[in-house]
MIKE-492240 format. One record per residue: x, y, z of N, C-alpha, C, O in turn; residue in one letter; residue number from 1. Coordinates in nm, 2 decimals. Layout:
<pados>
+--------+--------+--------+--------+--------+--------+--------+--------+--------+--------+--------+--------+------+-----+
|   n_px |   n_py |   n_pz |  ca_px |  ca_py |  ca_pz |   c_px |   c_py |   c_pz |   o_px |   o_py |   o_pz | type | seq |
+--------+--------+--------+--------+--------+--------+--------+--------+--------+--------+--------+--------+------+-----+
|      X |      Y |      Z |      X |      Y |      Z |      X |      Y |      Z |      X |      Y |      Z |    A | NUM |
...
+--------+--------+--------+--------+--------+--------+--------+--------+--------+--------+--------+--------+------+-----+
</pados>
This chain:
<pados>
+--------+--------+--------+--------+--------+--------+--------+--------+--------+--------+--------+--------+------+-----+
|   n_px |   n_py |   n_pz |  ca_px |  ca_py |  ca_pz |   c_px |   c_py |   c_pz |   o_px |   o_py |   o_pz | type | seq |
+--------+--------+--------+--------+--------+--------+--------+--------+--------+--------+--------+--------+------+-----+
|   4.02 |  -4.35 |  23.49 |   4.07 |  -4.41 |  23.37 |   4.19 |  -4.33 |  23.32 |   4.18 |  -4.21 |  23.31 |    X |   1 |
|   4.32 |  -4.39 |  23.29 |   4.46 |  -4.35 |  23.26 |   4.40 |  -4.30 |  23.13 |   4.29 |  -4.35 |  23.11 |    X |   2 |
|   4.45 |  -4.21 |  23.01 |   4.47 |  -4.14 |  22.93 |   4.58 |  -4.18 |  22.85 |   4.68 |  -4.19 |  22.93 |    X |   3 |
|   4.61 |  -4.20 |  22.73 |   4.75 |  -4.23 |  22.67 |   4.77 |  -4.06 |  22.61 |   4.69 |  -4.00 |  22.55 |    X |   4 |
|   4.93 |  -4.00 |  22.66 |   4.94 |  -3.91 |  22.59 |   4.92 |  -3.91 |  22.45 |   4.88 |  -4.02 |  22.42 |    X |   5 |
|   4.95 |  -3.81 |  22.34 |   4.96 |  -3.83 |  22.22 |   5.06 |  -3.86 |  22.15 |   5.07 |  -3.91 |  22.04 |    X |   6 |
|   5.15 |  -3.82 |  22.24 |   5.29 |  -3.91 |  22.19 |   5.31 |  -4.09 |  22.16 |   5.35 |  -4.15 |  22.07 |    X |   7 |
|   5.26 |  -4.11 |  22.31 |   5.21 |  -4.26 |  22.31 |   5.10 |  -4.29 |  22.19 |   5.12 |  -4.40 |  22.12 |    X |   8 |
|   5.01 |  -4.23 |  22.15 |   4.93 |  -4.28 |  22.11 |   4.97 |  -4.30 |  21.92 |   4.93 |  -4.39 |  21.85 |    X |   9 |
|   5.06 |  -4.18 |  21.88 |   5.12 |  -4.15 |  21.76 |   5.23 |  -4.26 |  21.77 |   5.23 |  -4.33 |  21.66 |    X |  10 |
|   5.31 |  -4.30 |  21.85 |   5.34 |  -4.39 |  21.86 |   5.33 |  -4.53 |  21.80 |   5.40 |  -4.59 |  21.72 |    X |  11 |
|   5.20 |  -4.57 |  21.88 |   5.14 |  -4.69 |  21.84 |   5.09 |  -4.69 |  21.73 |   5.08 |  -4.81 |  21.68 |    X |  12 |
|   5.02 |  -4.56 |  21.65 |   5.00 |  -4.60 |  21.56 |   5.07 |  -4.64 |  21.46 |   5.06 |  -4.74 |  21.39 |    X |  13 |
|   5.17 |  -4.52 |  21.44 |   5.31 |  -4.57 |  21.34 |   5.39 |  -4.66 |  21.37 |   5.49 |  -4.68 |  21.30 |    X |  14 |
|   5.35 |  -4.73 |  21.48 |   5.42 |  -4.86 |  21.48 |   5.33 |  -4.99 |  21.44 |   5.39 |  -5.08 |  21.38 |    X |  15 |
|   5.19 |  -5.01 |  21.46 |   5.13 |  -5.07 |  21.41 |   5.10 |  -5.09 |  21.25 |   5.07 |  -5.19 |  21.19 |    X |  16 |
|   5.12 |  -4.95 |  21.20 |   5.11 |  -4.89 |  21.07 |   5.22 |  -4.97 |  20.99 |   5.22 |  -5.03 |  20.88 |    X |  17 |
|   5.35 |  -4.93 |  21.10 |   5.51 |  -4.99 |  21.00 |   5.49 |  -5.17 |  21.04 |   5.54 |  -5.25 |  20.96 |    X |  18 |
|   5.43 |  -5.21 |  21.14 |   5.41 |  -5.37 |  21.11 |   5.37 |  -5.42 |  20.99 |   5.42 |  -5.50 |  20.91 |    X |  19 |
|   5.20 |  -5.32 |  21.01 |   5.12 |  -5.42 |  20.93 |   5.11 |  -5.38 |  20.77 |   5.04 |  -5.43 |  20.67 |    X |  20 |
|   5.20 |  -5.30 |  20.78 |   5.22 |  -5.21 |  20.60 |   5.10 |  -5.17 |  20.57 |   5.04 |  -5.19 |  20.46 |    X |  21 |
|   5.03 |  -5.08 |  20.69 |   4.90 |  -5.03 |  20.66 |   4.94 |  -4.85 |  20.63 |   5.04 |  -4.80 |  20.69 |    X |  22 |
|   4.88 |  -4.80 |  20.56 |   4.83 |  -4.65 |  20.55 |   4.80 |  -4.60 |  20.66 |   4.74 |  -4.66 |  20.75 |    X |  23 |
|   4.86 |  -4.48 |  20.67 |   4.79 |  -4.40 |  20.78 |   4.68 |  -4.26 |  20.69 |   4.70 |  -4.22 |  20.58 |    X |  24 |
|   4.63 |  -4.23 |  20.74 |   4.58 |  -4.07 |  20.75 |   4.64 |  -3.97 |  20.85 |   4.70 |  -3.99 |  20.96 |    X |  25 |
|   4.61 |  -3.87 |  20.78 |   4.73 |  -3.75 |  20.88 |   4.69 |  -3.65 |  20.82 |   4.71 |  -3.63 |  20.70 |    X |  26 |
|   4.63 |  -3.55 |  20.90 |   4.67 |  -3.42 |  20.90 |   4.82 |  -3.33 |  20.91 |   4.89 |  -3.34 |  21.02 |    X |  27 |
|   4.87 |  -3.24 |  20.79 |   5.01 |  -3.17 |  20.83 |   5.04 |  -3.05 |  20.73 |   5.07 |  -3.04 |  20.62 |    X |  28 |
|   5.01 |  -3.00 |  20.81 |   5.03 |  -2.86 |  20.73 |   4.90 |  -2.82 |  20.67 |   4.88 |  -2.79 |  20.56 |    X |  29 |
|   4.82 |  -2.81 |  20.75 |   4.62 |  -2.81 |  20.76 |   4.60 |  -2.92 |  20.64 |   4.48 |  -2.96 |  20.65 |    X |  30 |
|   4.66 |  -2.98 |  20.53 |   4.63 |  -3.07 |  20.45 |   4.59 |  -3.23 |  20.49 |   4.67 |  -3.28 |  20.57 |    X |  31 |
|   4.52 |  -3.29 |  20.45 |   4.48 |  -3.44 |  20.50 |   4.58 |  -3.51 |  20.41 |   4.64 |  -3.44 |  20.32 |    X |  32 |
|   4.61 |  -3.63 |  20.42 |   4.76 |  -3.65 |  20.39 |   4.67 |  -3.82 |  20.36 |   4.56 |  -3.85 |  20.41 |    X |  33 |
|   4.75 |  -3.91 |  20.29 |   4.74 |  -4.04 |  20.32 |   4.90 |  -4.07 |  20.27 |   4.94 |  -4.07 |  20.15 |    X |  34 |
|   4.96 |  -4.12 |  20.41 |   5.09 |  -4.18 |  20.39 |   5.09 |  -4.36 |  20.44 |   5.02 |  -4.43 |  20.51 |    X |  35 |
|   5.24 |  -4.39 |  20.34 |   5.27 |  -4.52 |  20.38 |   5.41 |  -4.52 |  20.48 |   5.53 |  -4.50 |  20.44 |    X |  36 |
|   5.38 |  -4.54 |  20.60 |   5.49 |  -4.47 |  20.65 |   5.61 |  -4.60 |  20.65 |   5.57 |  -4.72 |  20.66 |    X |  37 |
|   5.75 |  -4.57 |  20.64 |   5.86 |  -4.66 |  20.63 |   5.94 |  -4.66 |  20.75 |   5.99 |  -4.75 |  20.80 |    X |  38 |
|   5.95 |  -4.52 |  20.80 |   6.05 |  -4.49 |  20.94 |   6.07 |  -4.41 |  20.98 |   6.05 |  -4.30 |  20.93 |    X |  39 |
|   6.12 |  -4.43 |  21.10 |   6.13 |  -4.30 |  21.21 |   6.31 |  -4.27 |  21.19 |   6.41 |  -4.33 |  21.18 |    X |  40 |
|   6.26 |  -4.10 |  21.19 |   6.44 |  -4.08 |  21.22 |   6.43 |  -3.98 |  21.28 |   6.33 |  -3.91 |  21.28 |    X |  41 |
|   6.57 |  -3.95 |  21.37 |   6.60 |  -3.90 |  21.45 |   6.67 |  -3.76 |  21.40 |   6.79 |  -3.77 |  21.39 |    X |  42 |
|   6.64 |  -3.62 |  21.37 |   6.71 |  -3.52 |  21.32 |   6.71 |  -3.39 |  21.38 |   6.62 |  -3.31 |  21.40 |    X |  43 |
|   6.83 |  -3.38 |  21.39 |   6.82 |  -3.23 |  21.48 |   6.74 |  -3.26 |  21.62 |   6.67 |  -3.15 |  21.63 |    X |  44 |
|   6.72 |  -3.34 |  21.72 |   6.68 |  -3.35 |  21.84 |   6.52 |  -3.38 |  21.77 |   6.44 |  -3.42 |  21.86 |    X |  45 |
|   6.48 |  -3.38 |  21.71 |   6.33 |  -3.43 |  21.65 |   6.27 |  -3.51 |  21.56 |   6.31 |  -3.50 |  21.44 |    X |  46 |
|   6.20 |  -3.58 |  21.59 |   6.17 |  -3.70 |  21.52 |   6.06 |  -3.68 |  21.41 |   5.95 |  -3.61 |  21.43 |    X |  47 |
|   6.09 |  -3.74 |  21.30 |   6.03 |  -3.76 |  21.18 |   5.99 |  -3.87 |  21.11 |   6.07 |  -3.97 |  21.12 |    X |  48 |
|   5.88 |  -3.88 |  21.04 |   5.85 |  -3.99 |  20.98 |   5.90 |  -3.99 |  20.86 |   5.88 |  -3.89 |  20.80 |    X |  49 |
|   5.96 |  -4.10 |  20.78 |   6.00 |  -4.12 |  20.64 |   5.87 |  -4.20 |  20.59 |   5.84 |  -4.31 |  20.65 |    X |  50 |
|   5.77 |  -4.15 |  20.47 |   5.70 |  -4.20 |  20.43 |   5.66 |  -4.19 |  20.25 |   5.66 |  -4.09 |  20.18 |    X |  51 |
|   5.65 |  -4.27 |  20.23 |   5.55 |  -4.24 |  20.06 |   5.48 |  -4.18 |  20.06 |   5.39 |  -4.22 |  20.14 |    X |  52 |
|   5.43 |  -4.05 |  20.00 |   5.30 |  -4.01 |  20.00 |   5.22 |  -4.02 |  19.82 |   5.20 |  -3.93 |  19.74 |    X |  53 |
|   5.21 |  -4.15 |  19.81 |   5.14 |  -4.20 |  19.69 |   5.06 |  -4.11 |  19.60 |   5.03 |  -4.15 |  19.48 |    X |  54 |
|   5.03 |  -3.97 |  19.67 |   4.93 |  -3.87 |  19.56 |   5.00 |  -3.79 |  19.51 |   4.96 |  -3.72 |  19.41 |    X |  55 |
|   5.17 |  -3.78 |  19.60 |   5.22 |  -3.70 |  19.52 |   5.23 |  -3.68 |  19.40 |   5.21 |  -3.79 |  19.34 |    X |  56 |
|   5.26 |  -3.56 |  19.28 |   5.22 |  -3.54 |  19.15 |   5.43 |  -3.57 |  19.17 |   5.51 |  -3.51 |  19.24 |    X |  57 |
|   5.45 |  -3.67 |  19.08 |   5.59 |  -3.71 |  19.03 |   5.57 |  -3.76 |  18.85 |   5.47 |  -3.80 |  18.79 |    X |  58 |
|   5.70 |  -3.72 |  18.84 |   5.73 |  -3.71 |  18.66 |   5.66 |  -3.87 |  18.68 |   5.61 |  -3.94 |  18.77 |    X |  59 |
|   5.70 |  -3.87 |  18.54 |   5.63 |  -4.05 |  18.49 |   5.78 |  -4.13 |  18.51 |   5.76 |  -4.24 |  18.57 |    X |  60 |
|   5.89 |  -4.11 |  18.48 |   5.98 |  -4.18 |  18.51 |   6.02 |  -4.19 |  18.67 |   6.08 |  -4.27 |  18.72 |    X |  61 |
|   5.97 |  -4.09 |  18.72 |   6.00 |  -4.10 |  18.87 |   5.94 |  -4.16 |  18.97 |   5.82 |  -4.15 |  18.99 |    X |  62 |
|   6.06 |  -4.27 |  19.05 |   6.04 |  -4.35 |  19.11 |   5.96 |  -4.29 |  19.28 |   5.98 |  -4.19 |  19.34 |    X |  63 |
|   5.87 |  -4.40 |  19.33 |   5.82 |  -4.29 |  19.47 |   5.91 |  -4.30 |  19.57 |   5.97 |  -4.40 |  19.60 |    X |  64 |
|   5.93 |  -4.16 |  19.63 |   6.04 |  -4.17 |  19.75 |   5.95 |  -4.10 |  19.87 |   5.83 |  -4.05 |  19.88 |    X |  65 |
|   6.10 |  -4.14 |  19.98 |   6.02 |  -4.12 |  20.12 |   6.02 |  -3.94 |  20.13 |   6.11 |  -3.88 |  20.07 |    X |  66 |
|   5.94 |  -3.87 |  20.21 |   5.94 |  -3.79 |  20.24 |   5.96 |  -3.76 |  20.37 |   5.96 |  -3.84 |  20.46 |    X |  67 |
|   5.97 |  -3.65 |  20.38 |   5.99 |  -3.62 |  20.60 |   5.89 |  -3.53 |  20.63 |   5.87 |  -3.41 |  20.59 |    X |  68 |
|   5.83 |  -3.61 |  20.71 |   5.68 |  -3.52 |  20.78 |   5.77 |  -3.52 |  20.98 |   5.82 |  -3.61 |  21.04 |    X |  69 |
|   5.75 |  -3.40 |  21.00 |   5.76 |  -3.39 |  21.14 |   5.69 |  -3.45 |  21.23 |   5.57 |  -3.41 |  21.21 |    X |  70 |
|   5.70 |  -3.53 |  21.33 |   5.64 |  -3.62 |  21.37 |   5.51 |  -3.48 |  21.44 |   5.39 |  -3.46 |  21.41 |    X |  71 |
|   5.59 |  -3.42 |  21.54 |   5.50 |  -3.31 |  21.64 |   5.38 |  -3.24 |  21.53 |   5.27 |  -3.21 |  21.57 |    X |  72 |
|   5.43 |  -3.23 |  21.39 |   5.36 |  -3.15 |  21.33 |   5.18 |  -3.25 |  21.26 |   5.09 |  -3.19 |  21.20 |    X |  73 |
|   5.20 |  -3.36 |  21.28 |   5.12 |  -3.48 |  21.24 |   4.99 |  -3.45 |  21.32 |   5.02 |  -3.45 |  21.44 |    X |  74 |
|   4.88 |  -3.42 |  21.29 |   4.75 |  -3.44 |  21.38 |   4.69 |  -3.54 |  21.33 |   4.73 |  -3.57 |  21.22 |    X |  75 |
|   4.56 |  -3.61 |  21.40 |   4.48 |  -3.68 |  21.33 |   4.48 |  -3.78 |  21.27 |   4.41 |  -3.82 |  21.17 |    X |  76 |
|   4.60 |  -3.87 |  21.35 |   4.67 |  -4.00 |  21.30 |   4.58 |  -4.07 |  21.37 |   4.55 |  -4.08 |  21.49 |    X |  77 |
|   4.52 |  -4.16 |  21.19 |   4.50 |  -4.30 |  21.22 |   4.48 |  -4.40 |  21.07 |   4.48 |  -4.36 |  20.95 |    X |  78 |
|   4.47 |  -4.56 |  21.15 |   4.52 |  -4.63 |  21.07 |   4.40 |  -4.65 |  20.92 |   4.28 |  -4.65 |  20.96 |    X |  79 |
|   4.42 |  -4.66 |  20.84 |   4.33 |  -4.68 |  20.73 |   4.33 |  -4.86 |  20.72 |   4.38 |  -4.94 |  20.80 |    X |  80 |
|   4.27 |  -4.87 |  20.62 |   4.25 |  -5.04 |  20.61 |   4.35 |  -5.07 |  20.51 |   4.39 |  -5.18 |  20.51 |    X |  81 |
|   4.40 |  -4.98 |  20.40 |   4.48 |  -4.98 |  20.31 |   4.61 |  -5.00 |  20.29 |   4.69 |  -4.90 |  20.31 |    X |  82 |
|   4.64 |  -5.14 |  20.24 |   4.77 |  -5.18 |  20.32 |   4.86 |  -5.14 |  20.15 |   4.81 |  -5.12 |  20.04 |    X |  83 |
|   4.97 |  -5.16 |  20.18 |   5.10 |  -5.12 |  20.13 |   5.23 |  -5.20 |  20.09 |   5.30 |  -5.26 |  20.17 |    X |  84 |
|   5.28 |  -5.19 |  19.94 |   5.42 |  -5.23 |  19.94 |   5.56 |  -5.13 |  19.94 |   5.60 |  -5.04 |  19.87 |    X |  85 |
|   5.62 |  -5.20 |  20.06 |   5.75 |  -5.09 |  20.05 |   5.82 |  -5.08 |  19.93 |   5.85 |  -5.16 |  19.84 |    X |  86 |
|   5.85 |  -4.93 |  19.96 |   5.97 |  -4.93 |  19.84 |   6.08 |  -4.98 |  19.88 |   6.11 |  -5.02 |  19.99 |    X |  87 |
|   6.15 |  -4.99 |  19.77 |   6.31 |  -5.04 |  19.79 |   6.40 |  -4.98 |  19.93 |   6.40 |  -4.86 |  19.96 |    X |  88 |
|   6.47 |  -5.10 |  19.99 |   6.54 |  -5.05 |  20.12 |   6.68 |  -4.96 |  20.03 |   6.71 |  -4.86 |  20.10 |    X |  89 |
|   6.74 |  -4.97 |  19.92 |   6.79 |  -4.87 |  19.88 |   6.76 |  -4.72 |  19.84 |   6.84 |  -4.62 |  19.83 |    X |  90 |
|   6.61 |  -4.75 |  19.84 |   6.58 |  -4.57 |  19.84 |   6.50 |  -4.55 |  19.95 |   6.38 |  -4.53 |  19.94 |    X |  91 |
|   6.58 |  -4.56 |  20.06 |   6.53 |  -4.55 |  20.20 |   6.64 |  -4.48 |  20.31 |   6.62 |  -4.45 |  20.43 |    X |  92 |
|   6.75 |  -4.46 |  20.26 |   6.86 |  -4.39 |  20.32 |   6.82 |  -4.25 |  20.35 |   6.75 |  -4.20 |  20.26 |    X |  93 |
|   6.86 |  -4.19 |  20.45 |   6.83 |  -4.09 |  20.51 |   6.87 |  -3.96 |  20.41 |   6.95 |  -3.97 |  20.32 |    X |  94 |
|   6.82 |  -3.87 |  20.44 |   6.85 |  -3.72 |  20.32 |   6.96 |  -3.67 |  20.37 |   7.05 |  -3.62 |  20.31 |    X |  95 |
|   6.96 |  -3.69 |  20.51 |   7.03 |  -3.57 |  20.58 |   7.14 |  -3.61 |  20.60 |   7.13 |  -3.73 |  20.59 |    X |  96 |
|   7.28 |  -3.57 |  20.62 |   7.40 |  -3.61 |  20.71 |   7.34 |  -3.60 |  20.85 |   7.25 |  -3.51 |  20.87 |    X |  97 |
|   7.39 |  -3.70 |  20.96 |   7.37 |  -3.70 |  21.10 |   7.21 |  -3.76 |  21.08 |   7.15 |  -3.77 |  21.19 |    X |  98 |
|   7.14 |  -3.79 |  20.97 |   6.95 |  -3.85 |  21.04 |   6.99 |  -3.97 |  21.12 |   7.06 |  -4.05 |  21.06 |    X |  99 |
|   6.96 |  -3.99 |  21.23 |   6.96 |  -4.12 |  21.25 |   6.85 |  -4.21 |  21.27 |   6.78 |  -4.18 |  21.37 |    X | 100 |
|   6.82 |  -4.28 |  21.21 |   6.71 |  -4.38 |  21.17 |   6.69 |  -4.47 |  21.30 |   6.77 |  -4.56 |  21.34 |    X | 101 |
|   6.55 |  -4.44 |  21.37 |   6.51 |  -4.50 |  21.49 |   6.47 |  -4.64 |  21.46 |   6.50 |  -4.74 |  21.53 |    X | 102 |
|   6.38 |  -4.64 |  21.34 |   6.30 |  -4.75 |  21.31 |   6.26 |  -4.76 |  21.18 |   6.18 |  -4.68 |  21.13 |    X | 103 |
|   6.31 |  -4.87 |  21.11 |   6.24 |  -4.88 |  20.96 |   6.13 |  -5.00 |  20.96 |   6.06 |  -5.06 |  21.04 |    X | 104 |
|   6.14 |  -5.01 |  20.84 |   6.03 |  -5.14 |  20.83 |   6.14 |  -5.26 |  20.72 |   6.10 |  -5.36 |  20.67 |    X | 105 |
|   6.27 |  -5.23 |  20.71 |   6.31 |  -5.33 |  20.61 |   6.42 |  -5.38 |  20.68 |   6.49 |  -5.48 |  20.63 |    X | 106 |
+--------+--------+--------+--------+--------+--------+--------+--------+--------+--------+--------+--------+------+-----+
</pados>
């Protein structure tokens, strides 16, 4: 029986994840995480996910934005049942000069 590496398998989930506007779970940075992931970008030769992380503590006037989690640094990815609305494709633009955005959802 073939094996899918973990790249393939991280893969599929944040791609199934950015279809179905589902949550992921994720371990990063030894913390358990629950993101809404929006896109993949391309930075510095390494790939990242742009995501909401909905528990973040943000002012009251502040709007939720995407964050960058390192894709390599991600353990423990998988899909939750808790599905999701995107934020605005205006607050979806990359932070960096040079990110180049592999895959969004909008």
């Amino acid at each position: 029986m073939q094996h899918q590496s973990s790249f393939e398998f991280v893969q599929a989930v944040l791609g199934e994840a950015m279809r179905e506007r589902t949550m992921i779970s994720a371990t990063y940075n030894s913390s358990t995480l629950k993101l809404a992931p929006h896109q993949i970008v391309l930075r510095n030769n390494a790939f990242y996910l742009g995501a909401v992380n909905p528990n973040k503590s943000r002012r009251v006037d502040e709007d939720p934005a995407l964050g960058y989690f390192k894709i390599d640094g991600l353990s423990d990815i998988a899909l939750t049942r808790e599905g999701f609305d995107p934020i605005p494709a205006e607050n979806c633009a990359p932070v960096r000069e040079g990110d180049q955005v592999i895959v969004a959802i909008h």
